[in-house]
N, C-alpha and C positions, 0 to 999 in steps of 0.2 A: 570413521568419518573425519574429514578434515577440518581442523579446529575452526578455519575459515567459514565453513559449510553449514559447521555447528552452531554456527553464533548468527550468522544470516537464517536458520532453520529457527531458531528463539527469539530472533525480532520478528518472522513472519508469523507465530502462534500470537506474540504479543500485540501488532497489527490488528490482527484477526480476530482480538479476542476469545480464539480457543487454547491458549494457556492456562495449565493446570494450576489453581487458586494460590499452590505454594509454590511453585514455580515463579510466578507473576511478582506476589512479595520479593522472592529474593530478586528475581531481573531487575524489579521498580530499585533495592538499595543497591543492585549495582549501575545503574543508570546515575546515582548519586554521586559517585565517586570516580566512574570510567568517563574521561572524555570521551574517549575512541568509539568505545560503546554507543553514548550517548549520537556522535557524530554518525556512526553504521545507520543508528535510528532514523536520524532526519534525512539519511541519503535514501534511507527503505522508503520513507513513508515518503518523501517527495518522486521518486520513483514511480508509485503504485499509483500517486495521483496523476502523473503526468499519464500513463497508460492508462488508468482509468478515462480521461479527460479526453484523449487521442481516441478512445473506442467508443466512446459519445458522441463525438465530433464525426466520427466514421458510421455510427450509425443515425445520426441528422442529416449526414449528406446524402443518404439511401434512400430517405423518406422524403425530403424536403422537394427535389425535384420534382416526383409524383404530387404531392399536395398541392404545390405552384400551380401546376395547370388546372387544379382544381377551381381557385380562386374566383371569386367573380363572375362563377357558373355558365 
């Protein structure tokens, strides 16, 4: 796997909190001393929120039309 691949595939366990307990340790002291790292981190997790946020937003605008008419009986 591509070292690229490899290091996007260890922010997304650490994300996720399924990162393996010694795994996580050592990520967390490299997190300490890699900027790069650090920076991949905040592009991941602000990523996940934005498409988290986007498929929220996508499914309020599913429901919300139906419930409007409900309104006011």
């Amino acid at each position: 796997m591509r070292p690229e691949l490899k290091q996007l595939e260890r922010i997304d366990l650490f994300l996720n909190g399924t990162m393996e307990k010694a795994d996580k340790i050592i990520f967390e002291q490299e997190l300490t001393v890699n900027s790069e790292l650090q920076a991949a981190l905040e592009t991941q997790s602000l990523l996940i929120t934005a498409v988290n946020r986007k498929a929220l937003l996508a499914q309020i605008q599913t429901f919300a039309p139906a419930s409007q008419g409900n309104v006011g009986g």
